[in-house]
Phi, psi and omega in degrees: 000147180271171157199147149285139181240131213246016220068040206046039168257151157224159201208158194274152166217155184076237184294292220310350186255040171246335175297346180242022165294164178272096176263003175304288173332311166291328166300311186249050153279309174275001181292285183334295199266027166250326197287035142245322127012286183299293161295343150288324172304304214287300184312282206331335184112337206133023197220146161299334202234122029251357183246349181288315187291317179289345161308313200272330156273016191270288227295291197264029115306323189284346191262308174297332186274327197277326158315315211263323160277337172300345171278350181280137194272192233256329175312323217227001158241005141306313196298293201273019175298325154329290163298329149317286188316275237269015194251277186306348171286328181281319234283279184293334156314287175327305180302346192277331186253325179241042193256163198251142178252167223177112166062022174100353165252166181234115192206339181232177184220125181302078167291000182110290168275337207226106166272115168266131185258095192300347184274334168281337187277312184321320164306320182287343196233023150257330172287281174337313159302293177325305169292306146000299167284342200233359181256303171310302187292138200272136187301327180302359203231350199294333191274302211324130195275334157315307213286333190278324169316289171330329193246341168292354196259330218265338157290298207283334155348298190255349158310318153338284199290275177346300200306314174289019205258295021258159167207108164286344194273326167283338179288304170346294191294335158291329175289295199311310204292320179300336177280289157007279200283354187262335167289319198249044136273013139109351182298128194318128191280001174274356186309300179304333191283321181277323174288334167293323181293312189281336191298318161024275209263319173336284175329266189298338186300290180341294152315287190308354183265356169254195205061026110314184176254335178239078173263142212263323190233179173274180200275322185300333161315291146327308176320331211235343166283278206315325188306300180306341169267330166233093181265353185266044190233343178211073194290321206266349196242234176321323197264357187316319218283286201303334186296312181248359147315319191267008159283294181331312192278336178280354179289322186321312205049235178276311201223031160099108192296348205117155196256107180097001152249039141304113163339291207303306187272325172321306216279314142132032174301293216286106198258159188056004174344337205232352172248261208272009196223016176301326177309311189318314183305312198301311166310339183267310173302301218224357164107185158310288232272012157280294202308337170277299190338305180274345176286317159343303191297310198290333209240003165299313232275297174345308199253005170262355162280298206287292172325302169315291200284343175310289212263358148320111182277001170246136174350294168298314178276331172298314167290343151285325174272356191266278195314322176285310192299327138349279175314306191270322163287317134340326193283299155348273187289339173269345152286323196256013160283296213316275235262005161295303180138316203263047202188048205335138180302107178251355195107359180273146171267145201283140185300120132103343189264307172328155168287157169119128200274303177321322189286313163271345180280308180272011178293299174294326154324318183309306183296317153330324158309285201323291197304322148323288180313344174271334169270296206281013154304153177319154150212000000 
């Protein structure tokens, strides 16, 4: 094995840092995304086509992309976070003037072979960026209200630009990670305590603004509030989608009709079946004991980032595995809240499981990070 010595680190180099991926992490990964294989194959009816095989080949583009940043050390994705974040910020501009629209949103930008959700890159280079800046920022400063301002302006940017797309649900998830990752960089819990008072205060400006003239959200929005508090209020409309998630998930029972005997989605009740409402099938197929199993799967991934970013001594990549584990826990608990009932419905996709090409590339990407800051730590 090679190794470079560093400032007294010492670290791997060349071939020899493929032996020092975090590979628990990478098995389960492909564990996830083969039970999502599966359940795309099942909507389908049973075919490869149209979503298990173009999934599968997305994954193991995304396992070359997740290689290929792991081999970079961790000095050169501190350098270019900067520069990521304002690249993916130009992104959503764009999207604002040439971007292609889908389901009532202007959200992706046509590459020819591929439509890229510049919002999906974003959640990954503002967690980046952010640990950069908390890497950089002398710790005695982090509380400081200058020093709190700054990564609050660097969030709300491209949160902003989202918003207008419209997708609330990635912006939501830019508020959490980025707020997140600014807690456990060490910034003061009373900060957090005035921002839960003004969201509050957000919450009723919200109510009170519609049917107004300075109505706060869209009208399908309100819609997606009223669905979530009462879904038996429109079963047939607005409330159809949660209404027969939650006949799916309740049909499931302990251990499940059978893999490809689902009622709901065979049958086509179960709307989005194969993006954001995929948990609902795996639960109704395989029960309780499929739907913990991948939440198992999922909080396995979690707690082997969190081990990692613990005993990691540098700043920067620790806080880069926390803000990626972070990120990836969100994606997770605000879908199967969504589609539980204990959630609005917002658009999020279940990770690595969902049909969707932007959403797994940079997912793996993301893990790329992960898995860089893990070979290349001090040892």
């Amino acid at each position: 094995m090679t190794y470079l010595a560093h400032n007294h680190k010492v670290v791997p180099t060349g071939p020899s840092k493929l032996l020092y991926l975090n590979w628990p992490i990478v098995l389960l990964l492909a564990a996830i995304a083969s039970l999502g294989f599966l359940m795309l194959y099942s909507v389908a009816g049973g075919s490869m086509t149209p979503w298990a095989e173009p999934q599968m080949k997305r994954f193991a583009l995304g396992l070359a992309v997740m290689l290929f940043v792991a081999m970079i050390p961790t000095w050169f994705l501190r350098n270019v976070a900067g520069l990521a974040y304002a690249i993916s910020v130009v992104l959503l501009i764009m999207v604002e003037f040439f971007g292609s629209t889908g389901m009532g949103a202007q959200r992706w930008i046509d590459l020819g072979f591929m439509r890229l959700q510049p919002s999906e890159l974003t959640k990954i280079t503002l967690v980046a960026f952010l640990a950069a800046y908390y890497d950089w920022l002398d710790v005695k400063k982090v509380s400081r209200p200058f020093w709190v301002i700054i990564p609050v302006l660097i969030i709300a940017l491209p949160t902003y630009l989202t918003l207008r797309q419209p997708d609330l649900g990635t912006a939501l998830l830019l508020v959490f990670g980025g707020g997140g990752l600014m807690f456990l960089a060490g910034v003061s819990w009373l900060y957090f305590g005035a921002v839960i008072g003004a969201g509050v205060a957000i919450v009723a400006g919200v109510f009170r603004s519609r049917g107004t003239e300075w109505q706060l959200l869209k009208d399908y929005q309100y819609r997606r509030i009223d669905t979530f508090l009462d879904p038996a209020s429109d079963p047939l409309g607005a409330g159809y989608h949660i209404t027969q998630s939650k006949i799916a998930l309740g049909s499931g029972g302990w251990t499940g009709r059978g893999y490809m005997q689902g009622t709901q989605s065979r049958l086509n009740f179960l709307p989005e079946k194969h993006t954001d409402f995929i948990f609902t099938t795996l639960a109704e197929e395989f029960g309780f004991v499929g739907a913990i199993s991948l939440l198992a799967l999922y909080v396995a991934v979690l707690l082997f980032c969190i081990v990692s970013a613990v005993s990691n001594k540098d700043r920067f990549a620790s806080l880069l595995t926390l803000g990626v584990a972070l990120t990836f826990f969100l994606f997770f608990a605000v879908n199967m809240s969504m589609v539980m009932g204990l959630a609005p419905v917002v658009g999020v996709p279940l990770p690595l499981v969902s049909y969707g090409g932007s959403a797994m590339l940079v997912l793996m990407l993301a893990f790329g990070l992960v898995q860089s800051a893990h070979i290349h730590r001090p040892r």
